[in-house]
C-alpha positions in Angstrom: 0.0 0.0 0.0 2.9 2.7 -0.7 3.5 4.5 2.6 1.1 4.7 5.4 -0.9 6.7 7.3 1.1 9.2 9.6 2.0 12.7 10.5 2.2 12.8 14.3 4.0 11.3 16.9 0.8 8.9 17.9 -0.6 8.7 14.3 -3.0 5.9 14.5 -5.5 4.3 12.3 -8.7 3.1 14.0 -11.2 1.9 11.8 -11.3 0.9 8.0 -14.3 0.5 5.8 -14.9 -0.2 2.0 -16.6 3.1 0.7 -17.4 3.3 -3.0 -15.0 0.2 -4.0 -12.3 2.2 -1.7 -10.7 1.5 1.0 -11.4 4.0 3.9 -9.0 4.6 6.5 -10.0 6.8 9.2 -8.1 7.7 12.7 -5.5 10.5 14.2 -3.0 11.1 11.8 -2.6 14.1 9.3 -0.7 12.6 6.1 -1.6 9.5 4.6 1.6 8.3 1.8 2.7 11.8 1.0 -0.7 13.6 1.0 -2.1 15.8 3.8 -4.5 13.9 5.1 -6.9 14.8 8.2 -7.9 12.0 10.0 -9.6 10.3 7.1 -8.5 9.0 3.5 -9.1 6.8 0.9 -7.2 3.9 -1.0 -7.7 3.8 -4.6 -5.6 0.5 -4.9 -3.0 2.7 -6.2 -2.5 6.2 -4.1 -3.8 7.7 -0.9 -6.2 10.6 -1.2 -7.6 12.7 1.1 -11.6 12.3 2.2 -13.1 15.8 1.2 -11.9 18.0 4.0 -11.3 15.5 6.6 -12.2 16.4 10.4 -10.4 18.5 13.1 -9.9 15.3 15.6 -9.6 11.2 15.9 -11.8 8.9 13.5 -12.5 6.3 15.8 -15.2 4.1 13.7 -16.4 4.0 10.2 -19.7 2.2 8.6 -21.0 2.5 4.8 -23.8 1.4 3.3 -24.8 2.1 -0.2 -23.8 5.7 -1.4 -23.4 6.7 2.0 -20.1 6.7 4.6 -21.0 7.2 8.1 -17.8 8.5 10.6 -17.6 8.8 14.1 -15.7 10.2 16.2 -14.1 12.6 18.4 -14.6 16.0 16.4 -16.6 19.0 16.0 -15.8 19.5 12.4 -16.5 17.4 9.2 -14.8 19.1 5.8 -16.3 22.4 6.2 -19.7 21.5 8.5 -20.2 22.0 12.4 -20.1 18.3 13.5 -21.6 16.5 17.1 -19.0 13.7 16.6 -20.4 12.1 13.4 -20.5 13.0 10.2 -22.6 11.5 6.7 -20.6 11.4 3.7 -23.4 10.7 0.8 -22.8 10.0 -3.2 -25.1 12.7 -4.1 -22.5 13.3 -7.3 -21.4 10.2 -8.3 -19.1 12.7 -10.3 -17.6 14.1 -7.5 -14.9 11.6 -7.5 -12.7 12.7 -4.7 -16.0 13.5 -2.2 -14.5 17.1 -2.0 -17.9 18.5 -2.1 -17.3 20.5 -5.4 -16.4 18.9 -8.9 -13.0 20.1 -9.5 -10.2 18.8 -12.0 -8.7 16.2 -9.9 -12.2 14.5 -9.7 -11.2 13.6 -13.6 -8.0 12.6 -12.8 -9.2 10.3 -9.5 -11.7 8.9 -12.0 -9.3 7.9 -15.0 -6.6 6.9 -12.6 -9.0 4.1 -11.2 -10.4 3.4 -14.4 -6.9 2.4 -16.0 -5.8 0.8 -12.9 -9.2 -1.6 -13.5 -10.6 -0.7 -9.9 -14.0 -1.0 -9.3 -14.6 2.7 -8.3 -14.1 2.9 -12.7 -17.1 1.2 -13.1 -19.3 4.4 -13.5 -22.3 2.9 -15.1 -22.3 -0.2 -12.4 -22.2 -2.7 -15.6 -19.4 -4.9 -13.5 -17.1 -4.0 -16.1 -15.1 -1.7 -17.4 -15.3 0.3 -20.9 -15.2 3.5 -22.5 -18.9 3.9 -21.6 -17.6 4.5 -18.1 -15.6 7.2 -19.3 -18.7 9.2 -21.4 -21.1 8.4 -18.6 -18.3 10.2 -15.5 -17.6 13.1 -18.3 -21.1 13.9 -19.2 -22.4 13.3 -15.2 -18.9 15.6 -15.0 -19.8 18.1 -17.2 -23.3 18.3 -16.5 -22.5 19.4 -12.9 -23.0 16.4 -11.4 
C-alpha cells in the first residue's frame, strides 16, 4: 500500500471500511503516503487521497452502506460542516470523485486513474465492467455538474 498513514507522533488508524469500491481509512494522523490527510482517506488500490476535508480530531469508527459513509468520532468539524462527533458522507455526485464536495479537475483525474488501474470505483455505469462507456457516462455526469 505505498506508505502509510502518519504525520504525528501517535498517528493511529482506528477503523477501515470499503466506501465506493475504496478502502477507507480513518483515525488520528494528518498525512496519509505523502498527502495531507486529516484523519480520514481513501485507497484507490494505487494512491492515498484525502476524504473531502477530513475532520479537526480522531476517527475512531467507520460504517458504509450504499452511497453513504457514516464516521464517528471525536470531532466538532467534518470538511467544512459544524459536527456533534459524526459525520454523513453521501454519493449525491457520483461525479464528484474525490467526495471534496465540489467537482474540480482532480475528480477527472481520481476517475481515469481508477479506471486504468481496472478498480472497481471505474465502473461508473455499475455494468461490473469496465469500458469507454464509463468514461462518457463520468464526463457527461462531470460536465453536466454532477
Amino acid at each position: 500500500m505505498s506508505t502509510g498513514l502518519d504525520g504525528t507522533p501517535s498517528a493511529q488508524t482506528n477503523a477501515l471500511t470499503v466506501y465506493r469500491g475504496e478502502l477507507v481509512a480513518g483515525g488520528s494522523f494528518t498525512t496519509a503516503g505523502s498527502i495531507a490527510a486529516s484523519n480520514i482517506a481513501r485507497w484507490d488500490g494505487a494512491a492515498w487521497h484525502p476524504l473531502g476535508g477530513g475532520t479537526n480530531g480522531a476517527v475512531l469508527a467507520l460504517s458504509s452502506h450504499v452511497d453513504s459513509l457514516f464516521v464517528g468520532g471525536a470531532f466538532t468539524i467534518a470538511g467544512e460542516h459544524v459536527s456533534g462527533f459524526d459525520a454523513h458522507w453521501a454519493c449525491a455526485c457520483p461525479s464528484d470523485f474525490d467526495a471534496s464536495g465540489s467537482l474540480t479537475i482532480n475528480d477527472i483525474f481520481d476517475f481515469l486513474g481508477a479506471w486504468f488501474a481496472g478498480l472497481p470505483a471505474g465502473d461508473f455505469d455499475g455494468s461490473s465492467s469496465l469500458s469507454v462507456q464509463d468514461i462518457f457516462d463520468f464526463l457527461a455526469a462531470w460536465f453536466a455538474g454532477c
